[in-house]
C-alpha positions as CSV (number, residue, x, y, z in Angstrom):
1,X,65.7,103.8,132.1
2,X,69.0,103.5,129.8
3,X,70.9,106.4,130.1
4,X,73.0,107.1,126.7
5,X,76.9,108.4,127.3
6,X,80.2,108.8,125.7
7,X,83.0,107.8,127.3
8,X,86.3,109.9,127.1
9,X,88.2,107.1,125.6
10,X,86.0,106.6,123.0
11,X,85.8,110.5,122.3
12,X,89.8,110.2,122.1
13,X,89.9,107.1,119.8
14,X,87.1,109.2,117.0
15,X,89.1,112.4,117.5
16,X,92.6,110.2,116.7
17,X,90.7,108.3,113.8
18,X,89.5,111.8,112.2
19,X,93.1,113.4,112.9
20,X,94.2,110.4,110.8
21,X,92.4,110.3,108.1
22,X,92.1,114.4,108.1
23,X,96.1,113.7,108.0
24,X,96.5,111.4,105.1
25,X,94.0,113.4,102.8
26,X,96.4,116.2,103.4
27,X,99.7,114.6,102.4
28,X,98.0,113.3,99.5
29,X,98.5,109.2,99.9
30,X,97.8,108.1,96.5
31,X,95.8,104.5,96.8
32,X,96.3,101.8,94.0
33,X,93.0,101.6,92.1
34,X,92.6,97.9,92.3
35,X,92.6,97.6,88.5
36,X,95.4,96.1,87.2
37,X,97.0,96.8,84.2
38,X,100.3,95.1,82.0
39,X,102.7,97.5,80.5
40,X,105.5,96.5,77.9
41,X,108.2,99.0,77.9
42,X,110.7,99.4,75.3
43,X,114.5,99.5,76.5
44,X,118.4,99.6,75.0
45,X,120.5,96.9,76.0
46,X,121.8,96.6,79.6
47,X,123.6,94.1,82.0
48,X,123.2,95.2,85.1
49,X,120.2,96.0,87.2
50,X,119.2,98.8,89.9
51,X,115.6,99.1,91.4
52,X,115.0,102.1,93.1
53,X,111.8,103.0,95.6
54,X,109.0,100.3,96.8
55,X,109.3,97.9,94.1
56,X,109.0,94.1,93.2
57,X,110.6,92.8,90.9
58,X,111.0,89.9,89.4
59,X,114.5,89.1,87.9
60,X,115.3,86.2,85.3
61,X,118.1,85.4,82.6
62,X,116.8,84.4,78.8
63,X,117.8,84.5,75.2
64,X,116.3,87.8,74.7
65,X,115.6,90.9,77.1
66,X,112.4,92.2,78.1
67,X,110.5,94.7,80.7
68,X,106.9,94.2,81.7
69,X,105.6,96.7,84.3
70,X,102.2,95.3,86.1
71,X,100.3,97.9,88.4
72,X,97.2,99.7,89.2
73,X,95.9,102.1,86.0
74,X,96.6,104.8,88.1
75,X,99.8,104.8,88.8
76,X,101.6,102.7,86.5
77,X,102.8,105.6,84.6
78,X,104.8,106.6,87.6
79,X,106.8,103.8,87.4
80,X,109.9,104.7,85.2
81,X,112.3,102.0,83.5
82,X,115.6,103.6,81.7
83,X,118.8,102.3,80.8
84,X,121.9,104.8,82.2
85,X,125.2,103.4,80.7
86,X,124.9,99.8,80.6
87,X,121.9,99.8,83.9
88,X,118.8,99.2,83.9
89,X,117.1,101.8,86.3
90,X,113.8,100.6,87.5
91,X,111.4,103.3,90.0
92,X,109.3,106.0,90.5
93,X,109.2,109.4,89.1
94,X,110.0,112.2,91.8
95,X,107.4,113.2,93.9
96,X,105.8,109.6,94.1
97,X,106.9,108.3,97.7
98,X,103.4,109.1,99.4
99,X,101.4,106.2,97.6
100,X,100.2,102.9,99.9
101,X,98.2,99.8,99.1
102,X,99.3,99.7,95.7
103,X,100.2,96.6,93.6
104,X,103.8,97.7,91.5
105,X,105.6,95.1,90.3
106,X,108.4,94.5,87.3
107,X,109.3,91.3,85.5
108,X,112.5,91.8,83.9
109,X,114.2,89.5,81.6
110,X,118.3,90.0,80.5
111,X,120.3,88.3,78.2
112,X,123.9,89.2,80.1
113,X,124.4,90.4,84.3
114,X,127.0,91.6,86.0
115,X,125.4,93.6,88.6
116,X,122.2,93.2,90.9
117,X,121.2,96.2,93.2
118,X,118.0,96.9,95.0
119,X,117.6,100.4,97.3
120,X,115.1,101.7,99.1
121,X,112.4,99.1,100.1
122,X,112.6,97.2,97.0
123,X,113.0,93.7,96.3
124,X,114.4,92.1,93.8
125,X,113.4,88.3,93.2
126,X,115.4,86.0,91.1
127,X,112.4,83.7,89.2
128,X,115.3,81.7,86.6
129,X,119.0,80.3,87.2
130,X,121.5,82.8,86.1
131,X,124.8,82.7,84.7
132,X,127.9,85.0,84.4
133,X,131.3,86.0,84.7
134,X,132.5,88.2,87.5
135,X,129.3,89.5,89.8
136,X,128.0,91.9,92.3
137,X,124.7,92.3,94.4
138,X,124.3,95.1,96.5
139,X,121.3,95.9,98.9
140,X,120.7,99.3,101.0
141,X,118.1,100.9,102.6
142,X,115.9,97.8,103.9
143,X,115.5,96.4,100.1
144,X,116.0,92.6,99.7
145,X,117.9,90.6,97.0
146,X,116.7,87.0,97.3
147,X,117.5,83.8,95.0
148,X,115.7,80.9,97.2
149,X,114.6,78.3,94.7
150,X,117.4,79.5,91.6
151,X,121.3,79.0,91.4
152,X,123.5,81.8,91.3
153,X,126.6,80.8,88.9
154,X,129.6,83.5,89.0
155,X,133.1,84.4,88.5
156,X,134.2,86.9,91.1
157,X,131.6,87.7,93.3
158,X,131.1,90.7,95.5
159,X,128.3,91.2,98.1
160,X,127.3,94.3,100.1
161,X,124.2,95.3,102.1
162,X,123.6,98.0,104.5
163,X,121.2,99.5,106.7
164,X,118.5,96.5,107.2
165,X,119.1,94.9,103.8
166,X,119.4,91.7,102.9
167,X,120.4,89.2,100.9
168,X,119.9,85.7,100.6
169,X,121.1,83.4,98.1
170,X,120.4,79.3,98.5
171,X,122.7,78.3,96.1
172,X,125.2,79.6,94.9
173,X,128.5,78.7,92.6
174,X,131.6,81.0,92.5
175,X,135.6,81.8,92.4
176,X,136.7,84.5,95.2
177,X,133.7,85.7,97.3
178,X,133.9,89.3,99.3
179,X,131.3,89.8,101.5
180,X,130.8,93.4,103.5
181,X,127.9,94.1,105.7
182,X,127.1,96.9,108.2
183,X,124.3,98.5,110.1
184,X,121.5,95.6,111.0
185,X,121.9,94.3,107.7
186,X,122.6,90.3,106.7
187,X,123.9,88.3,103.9
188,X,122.9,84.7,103.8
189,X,125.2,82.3,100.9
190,X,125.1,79.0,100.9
191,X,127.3,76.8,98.1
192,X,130.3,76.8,96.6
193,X,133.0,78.8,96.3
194,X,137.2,78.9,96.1
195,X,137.9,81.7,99.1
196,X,135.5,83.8,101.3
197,X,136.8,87.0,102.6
198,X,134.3,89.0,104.7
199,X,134.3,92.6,106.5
């Protein structure tokens, strides 16, 4: 005769899985819906770009500037795009840090850059070439700046990251480069450019 027991492994491993999910409900994790929805939002005009929070996004140069905000219906209106001075300022409203599984992303087109920074865990994506005068890309928290498959083309060019940021760009055209890294953070350049100094 088969004798039915419960080991005390596996009455540990159900009593971690409910303390779990007992503890999520309780801090109130928001999950993406799974339906996705486009959002156009309207925005003054800005030349420099800072993503705040766990974002994407997606970064190109054109003749004309534009925002598109793609996430789940219940949450995209959490995602808040505003231009402070001449910055675009691209995250989430307060109180929106316990979400998971959630599709968030921004597509961003400007018509002028001078500044690139990412914060947080956001990345920032460059999907076009991009062109410009004097430059600066910063990265903190463990956000990522990356331009893999587009040329950067600058003046002056200044590069910082910190914590376990980083940032990568392929190919890359400029004058005087200054590059300043600390904590396990990296910067990856590859091209051209008339003096490097780094710290």
């Amino acid at each position: 005769m088969k004798q039915l027991f419960t080991s005390p492994i596996r009455q540990a491993l159900s009593a971690f899985v409910l303390i779990a999910l007992f503890s999520c409900e309780a801090m109130g994790f928001q999950t993406g819906s799974g339906n996705i929805l486009e959002e156009t939002r309207d925005v003054s005009d800005f030349s420099a770009v800072r993503v705040e929070s766990f974002l994407d996004v997606y970064l190109s140069q054109g003749s004309s500037q534009s925002v598109m905000v793609k996430a789940d219906d219940n949450i995209i209106e959490k995602i808040t795009v505003e231009v402070k001075g001449n910055t675009l300022v691209v995250g989430f409203e307060k109180g929106s840090w316990n979400m998971r599984d959630i599709t968030a992303k921004v597509y961003v087109t400007a018509t002028e850059l001078n500044a690139i920074e990412s914060s947080g865990s956001s990345d920032i994506i460059l999907e076009s070439d991009i062109e410009a005068g004097d430059f600066e890309l910063e990265a903190s928290g463990s956000s990522d700046i990356v331009a893999k498959s587009h040329a950067l083309s600058v003046g002056d060019l200044r590069v910082s990251t910190s914590g376990s940021s980083d940032i990568v760009v392929k190919d890359l055209t400029a004058e005087d480069i200054r590059a300043r890294t600390s904590g396990s953070s990296d910067i990856e350049l590859a091209g051209e450019g008339t003096s490097l100094d780094v710290d």
